[in-house]
Each structure stands twice: as structure tokens, then as C-alpha cells.
C-alpha positions in Angstrom: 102.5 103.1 106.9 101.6 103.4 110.9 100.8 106.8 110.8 98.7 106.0 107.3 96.7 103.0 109.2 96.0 104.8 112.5 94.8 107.9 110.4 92.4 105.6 107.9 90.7 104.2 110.3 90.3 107.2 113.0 86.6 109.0 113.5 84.6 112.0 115.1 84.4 110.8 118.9 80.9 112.4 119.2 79.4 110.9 115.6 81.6 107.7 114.7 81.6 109.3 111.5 84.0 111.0 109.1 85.1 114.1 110.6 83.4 117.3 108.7 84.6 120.4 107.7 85.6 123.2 110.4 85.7 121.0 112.8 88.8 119.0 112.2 90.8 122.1 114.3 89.1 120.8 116.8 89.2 116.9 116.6 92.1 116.6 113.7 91.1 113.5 111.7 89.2 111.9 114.6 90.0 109.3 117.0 91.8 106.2 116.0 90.3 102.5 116.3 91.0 99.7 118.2 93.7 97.3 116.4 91.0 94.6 114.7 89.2 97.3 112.9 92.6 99.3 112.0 94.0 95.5 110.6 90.7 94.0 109.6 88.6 94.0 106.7 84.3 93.7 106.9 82.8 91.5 104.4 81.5 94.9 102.8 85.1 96.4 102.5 88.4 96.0 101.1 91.4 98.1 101.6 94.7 98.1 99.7 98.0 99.1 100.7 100.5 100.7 98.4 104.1 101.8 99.5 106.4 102.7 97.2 108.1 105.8 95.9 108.4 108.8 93.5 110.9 110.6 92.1 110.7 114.3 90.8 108.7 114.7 87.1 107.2 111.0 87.9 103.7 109.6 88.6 102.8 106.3 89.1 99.2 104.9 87.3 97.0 102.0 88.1 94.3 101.9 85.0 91.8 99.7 84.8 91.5 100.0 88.6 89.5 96.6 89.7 85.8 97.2 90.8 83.5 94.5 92.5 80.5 93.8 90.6 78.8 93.7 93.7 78.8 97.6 93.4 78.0 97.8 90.1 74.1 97.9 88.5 72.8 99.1 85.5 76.1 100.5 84.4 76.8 102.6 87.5 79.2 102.4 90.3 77.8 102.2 93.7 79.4 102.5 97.4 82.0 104.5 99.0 86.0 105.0 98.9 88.4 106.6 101.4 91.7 107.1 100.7 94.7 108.2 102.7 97.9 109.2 101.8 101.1 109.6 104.1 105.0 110.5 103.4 107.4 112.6 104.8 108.4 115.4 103.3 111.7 116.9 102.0 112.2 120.1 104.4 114.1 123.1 103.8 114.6 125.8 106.8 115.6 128.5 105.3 112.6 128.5 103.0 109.8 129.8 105.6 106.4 129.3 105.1 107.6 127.2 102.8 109.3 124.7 104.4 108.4 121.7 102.6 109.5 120.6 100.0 107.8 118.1 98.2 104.0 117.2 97.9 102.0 114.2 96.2 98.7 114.6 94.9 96.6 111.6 94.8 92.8 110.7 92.0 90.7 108.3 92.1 87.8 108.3 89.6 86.5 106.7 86.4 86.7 107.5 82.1 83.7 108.2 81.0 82.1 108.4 77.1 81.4 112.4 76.1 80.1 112.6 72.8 81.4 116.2 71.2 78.1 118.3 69.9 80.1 120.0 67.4 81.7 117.1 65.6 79.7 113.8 67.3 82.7 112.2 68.4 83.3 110.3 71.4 86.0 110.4 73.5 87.2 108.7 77.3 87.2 111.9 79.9 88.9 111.1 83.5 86.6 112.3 86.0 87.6 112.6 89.7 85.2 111.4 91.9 87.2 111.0 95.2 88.4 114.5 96.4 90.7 115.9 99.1 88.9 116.2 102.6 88.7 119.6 105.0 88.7 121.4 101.9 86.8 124.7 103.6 86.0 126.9 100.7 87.8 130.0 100.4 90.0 132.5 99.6 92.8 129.9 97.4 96.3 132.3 98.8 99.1 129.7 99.0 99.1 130.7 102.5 94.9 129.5 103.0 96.2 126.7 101.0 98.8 125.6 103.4 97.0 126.9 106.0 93.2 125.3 105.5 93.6 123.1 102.7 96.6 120.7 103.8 98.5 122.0 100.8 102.3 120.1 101.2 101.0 118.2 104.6 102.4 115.1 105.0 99.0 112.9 105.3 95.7 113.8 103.6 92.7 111.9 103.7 90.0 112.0 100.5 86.3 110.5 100.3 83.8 109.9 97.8 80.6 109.0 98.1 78.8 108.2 94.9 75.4 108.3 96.0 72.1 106.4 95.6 72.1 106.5 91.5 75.3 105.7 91.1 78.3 106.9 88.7 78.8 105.8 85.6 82.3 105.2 84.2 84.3 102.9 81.7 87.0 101.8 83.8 88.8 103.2 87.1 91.8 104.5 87.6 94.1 105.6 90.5 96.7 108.1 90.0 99.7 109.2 92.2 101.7 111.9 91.3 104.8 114.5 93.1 106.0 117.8 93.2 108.4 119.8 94.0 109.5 123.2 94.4 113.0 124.8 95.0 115.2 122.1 93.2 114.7 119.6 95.4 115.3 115.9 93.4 115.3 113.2 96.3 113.2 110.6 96.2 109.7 110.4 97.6 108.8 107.5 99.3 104.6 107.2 100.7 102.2 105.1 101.8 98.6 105.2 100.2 95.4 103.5 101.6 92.0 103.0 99.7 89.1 101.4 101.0 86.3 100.5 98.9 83.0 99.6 101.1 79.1 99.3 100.6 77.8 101.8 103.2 75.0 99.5 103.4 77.3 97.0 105.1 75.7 93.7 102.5 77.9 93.3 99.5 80.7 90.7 99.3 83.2 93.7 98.6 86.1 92.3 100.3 85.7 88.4 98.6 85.6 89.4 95.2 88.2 92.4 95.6 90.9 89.6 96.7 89.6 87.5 93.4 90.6 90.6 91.3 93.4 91.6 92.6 94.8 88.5 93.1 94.3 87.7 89.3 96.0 90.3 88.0 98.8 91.9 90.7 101.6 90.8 93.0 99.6 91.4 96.2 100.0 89.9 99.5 98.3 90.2 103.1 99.5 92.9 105.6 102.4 91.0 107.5 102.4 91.5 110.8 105.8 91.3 113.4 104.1 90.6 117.1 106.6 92.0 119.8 106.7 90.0 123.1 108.4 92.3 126.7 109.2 89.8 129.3 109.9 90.6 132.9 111.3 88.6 135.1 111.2 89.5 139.3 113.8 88.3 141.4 113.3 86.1 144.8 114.7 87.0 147.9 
């Protein structure tokens, strides 16, 4: 969950911003923040934490995914989400390139109504609208893959910005899944952050997030430990 937290909340330490593409050889996922900005939530943004974990052939599914109002109009979804995702992976030595062993995938996006021209039906079709980060376009070898495209790294980040019109969508949902390769059957545990925020820094995001949430899941704040170091000097 550390390395999850001081990844979320790191930025380009030129910009401020997100880091782009070919350039995070250079700056990795940025520079991390101080320790109220890493803890804290803005009025304008909410962020949950999951941790739990996965075991082989498994997913885990959060439909009906709450969305503030606030970021809703006309029918669309407004604003911005960030997610990040952090475990440690299973590692085999003797496999190579290869090395690790298991991987979890994380989606974030919304059902939407597509009416079939053939037929006229209408049916719910999951749409991702949060994708991987640093995804530099290219040849797709397993070894650019692993190489460029963080494939089996043990944190990714994802963003989605869903513009000035909006999205449309029925619902949300959030979707964590694993895999394996080699055999491998231990259990996966991760930690996933997503941050939903108004980019122009005015909706009560984080107020009617906690309404939701707190509604409808076993939630509870971040708890924090604070660790004290006393020295004491002697007297002559």
C-alpha cells in the first residue's frame, strides 16, 4: 500500500503534471508529494483504497461503481480518474526474461446501450475508458511488452480523462483480474488506488463520494500508526 500511495501521488518535477510518454525512462512515475497531499483528499477528489487478494482463474468485480452527480450532466460523465495498482509478484529464476510470475490487470469504464442495426436490439457493452499509462506504441513482442509496456511489473498506473463532452454510460464498473503463467497457484495479494477528481478543482467530489460509499460498503478512513524516536543525551 506504501509503494501504491507514494506512486499515486508522484509528478513530472519540471510540469507538476502526469508524467508523459517517453519520458518516464527519464523521470519513472515522477516525484512523490509531500505527506498531506499523499494522505489527503481536495474537496474536488476522492480516492479509495482496495487491498485484498486474488487467487489463480479469479477476478474480483465492483458493478454499479458509485459516481458523484456532481460529474454528471445531461447524461454524461465528466472529470478525471487515476488509478494505481501495486503487488508483488510470484518470481521464478530459472524462467529468464520471464521471471515473473503472476500479473493483474485492472478496468475501469462504464456499460453503455448499443442498439444492433441488423436486428434493433439493445444490449449493455463494457467500455474501458481508463487505460494503462506509458503505453509507447509499438512493435507488441512479449519482450516490447515487458520491456515498454510494463507488462508483469509490479505497479502500473492508468488515467482517463473524459473530456469536455463527457461520456456516456449506464453504470460503472471496476474490474480486477490475475494471471499466471508456468503453474504458479499462490495467492496474489495488491493494493489498488483510484481517484476520481474534477480537473476544474469546484465540484464537491470528495463529500458526496463518502455519502455513496458509505451507503452501500464496509469502508473506513486510512488509519494511520504515528511512530515517535526519542533520544535521550547523557550529563557529565
Amino acid at each position: 500500500m506504501a509503494r501504491a500511495i507514494l506512486t499515486h501521488n508522484a509528478s513530472h518535477p519540471g510540469t507538476g503534471a502526469r508524467v508523459p510518454d517517453a519520458e518516464e525512462n527519464f523521470f519513472g512515475f515522477g516525484l512523490p508529494g509531500g505527506i498531506t497531499s499523499a494522505l489527503e483528499c481536495e474537496p474536488w477528489s476522492s480516492t479509495l483504497i482496495f487491498e485484498d487478494q486474488l487467487r489463480t482463474g479469479n477476478y474480483l468485480e465492483w458493478d454499479d461503481f458509485p459516481c458523484p452527480d456532481c460529474l454528471k450532466s445531461n447524461g454524461k460523465f465528466h472529470g478525471e480518474i487515476s488509478m494505481t495498482l501495486a503487488f508483488s509478484p510470484a518470481r521464478g529464476a530459472s524462467w529468464g526474461a520471464e521471471y515473473c510470475e503472476t500479473h493483474i490487470e485492472a478496468n475501469f469504464g462504464v456499460y453503455h446501450r448499443r442498439r444492433s442495426r441488423e436486428t434493433g436490439a439493445v444490449t449493455l457493452q463494457f467500455k474501458g475508458l481508463v487505460p494503462p499509462e506509458h503505453k509507447n506504441p509499438g512493435l507488441l513482442y512479449e519482450s516490447y511488452q515487458v520491456e515498454k509496456l510494463r507488462k508483469w511489473a509490479p505497479v502500473r498506473t492508468y488515467f482517463g480523462d473524459l473530456g469536455e463532452n463527457g461520456v456516456r454510460g449506464e453504470r460503472w464498473r471496476l474490474k480486477v483480474r490475475l494471471l499466471c503463467r508456468h503453474g504458479i497457484s499462490t495467492p496474489q495479494r495488491f493494493a489498488l488506488l483510484v481517484t476520481i477528481a474534477d480537473p476544474k478543482h469546484a465540484a464537491p467530489v470528495y463529500n458526496e463520494m463518502a455519502v455513496k460509499i458509505r451507503s452501500r460498503f464496509s469502508a473506513e478512513n486510512l488509519s494511520l500508526r504515528p511512530t515517535v524516536r526519542i533520544q535521550t543525551q547523557g550529563t557529565a
